[in-house]
Legacy VTK file of the C-alpha trace (Angstrom):
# vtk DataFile Version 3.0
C-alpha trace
ASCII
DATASET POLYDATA
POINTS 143 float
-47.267 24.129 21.022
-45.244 21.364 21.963
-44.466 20.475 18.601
-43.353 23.980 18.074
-41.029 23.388 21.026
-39.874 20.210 20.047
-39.240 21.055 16.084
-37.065 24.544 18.203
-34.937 22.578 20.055
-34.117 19.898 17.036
-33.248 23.051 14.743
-31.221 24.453 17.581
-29.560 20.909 18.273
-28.736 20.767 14.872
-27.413 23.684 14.518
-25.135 23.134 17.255
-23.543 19.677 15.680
-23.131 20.958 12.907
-21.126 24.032 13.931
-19.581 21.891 16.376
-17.996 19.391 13.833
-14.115 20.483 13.435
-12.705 20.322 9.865
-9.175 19.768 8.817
-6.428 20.224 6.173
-3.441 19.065 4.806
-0.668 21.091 5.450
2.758 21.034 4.043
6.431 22.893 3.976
6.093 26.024 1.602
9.297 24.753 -0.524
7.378 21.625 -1.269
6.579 22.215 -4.655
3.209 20.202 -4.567
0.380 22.855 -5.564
-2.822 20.306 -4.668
-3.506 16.367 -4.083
-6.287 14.521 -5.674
-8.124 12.404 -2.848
-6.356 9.260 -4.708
-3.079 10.611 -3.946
-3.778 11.982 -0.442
-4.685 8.591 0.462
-1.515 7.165 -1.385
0.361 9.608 0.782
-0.975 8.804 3.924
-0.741 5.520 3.381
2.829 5.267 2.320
2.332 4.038 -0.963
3.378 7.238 -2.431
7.148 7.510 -0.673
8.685 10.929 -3.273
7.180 14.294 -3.475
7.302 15.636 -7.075
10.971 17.117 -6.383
11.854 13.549 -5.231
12.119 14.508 -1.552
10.812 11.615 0.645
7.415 12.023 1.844
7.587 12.010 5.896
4.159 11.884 7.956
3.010 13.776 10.903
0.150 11.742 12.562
-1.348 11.700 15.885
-2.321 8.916 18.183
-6.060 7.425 18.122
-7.471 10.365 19.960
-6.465 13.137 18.013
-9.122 14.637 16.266
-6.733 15.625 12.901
-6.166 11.656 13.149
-9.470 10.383 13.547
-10.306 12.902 10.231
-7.818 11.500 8.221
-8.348 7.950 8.844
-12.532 8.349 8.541
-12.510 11.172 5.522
-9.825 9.629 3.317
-9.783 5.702 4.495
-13.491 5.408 5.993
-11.866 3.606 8.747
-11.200 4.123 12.349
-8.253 6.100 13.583
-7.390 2.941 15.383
-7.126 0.799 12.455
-5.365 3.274 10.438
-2.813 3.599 12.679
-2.010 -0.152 13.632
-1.814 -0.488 9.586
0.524 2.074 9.413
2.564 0.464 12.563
2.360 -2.987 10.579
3.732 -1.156 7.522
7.098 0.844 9.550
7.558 -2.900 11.178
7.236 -4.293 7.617
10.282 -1.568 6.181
7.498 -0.118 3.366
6.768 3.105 5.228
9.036 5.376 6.920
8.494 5.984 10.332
6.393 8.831 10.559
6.538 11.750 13.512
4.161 12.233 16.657
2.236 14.997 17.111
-1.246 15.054 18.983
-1.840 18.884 18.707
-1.984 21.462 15.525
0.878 23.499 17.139
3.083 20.507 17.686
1.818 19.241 13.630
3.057 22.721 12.423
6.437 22.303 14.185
7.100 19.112 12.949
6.205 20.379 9.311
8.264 22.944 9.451
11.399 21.073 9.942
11.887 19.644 6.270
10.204 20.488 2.992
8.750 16.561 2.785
7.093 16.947 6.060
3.375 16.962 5.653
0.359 16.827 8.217
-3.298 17.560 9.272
-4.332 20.513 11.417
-7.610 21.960 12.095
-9.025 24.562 9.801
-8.802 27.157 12.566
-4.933 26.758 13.034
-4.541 26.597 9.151
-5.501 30.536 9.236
-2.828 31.588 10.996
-0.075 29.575 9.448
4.149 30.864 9.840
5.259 31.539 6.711
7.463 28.676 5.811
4.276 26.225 6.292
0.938 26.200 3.627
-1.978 24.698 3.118
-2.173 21.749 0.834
-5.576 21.788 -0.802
-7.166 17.988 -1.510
-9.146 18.248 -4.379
LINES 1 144
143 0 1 2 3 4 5 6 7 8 9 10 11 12 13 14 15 16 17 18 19 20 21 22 23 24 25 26 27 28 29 30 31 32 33 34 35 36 37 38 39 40 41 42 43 44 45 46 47 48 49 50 51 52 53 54 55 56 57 58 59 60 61 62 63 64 65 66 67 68 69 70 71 72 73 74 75 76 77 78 79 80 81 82 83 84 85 86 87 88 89 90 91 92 93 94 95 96 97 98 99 100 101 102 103 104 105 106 107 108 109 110 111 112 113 114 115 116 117 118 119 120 121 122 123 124 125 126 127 128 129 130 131 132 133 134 135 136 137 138 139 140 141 142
């Protein structure tokens, strides 16, 4: 019986983390030309290596600080590093003149808002927030 109980509360504890884990995507302006991004260039993207869309437009990030859950995704899904180490490489890299200083955003509403201001803008946002997108803002699938 106890076992019973015990192997119930693991599949229900389970089940909970793994509904509870967020996921994220990349979102972009909808005149960016850019239909997908390899992992390989996401991560050259992000981490300023890549500085020209396709259309030559410069690439200009929207990250978060080291508690925002899009930021802690990108940094452990792309980089398998900490959101705290991404960004002080990224702060080394604007101090060094090779990356543009990117924009602040903390929050998936604030993300879209940014991206929305210039077709080279691009960003993270919870899955959930990418469903109900404006118009001039889509979904830039990693593949």
């Amino acid at each position: 019986m106890l076992r019973s109980v015990l192997a119930l509360c693991f599949a229900i504890g389970t089940l909970w983390v793994s509904t509870a884990r967020a996921d994220f995507v990349v979102i972009k302006h909808a005149k960016n030309p850019t239909p997908a991004l390899s992992r390989d260039a996401a991560k050259a993207v992000f981490s300023g290596k890549t500085k020209t869309w396709s259309n030559d437009v410069p690439i200009l990030l929207v990250i978060g600080n080291e508690d925002s859950p899009a930021m802690k995704w990108l940094a452990e899904s792309l980089f398998g590093v900490s959101a705290k180490t991404f960004l002080a490489k990224i702060k080394q890299d604007v101090f060094k003149g090779d990356v543009v200083h990117p924009l602040s955003a903390n929050d998936d509403a604030r993300t879209i808002q940014k991206v929305q201001s210039g077709v080279g803008v691009v960003g993270v946002v919870s899955d959930v927030a990418a469903r109900s997108l404006p118009a001039d803002v889509a979904v830039l699938p990693l593949r």
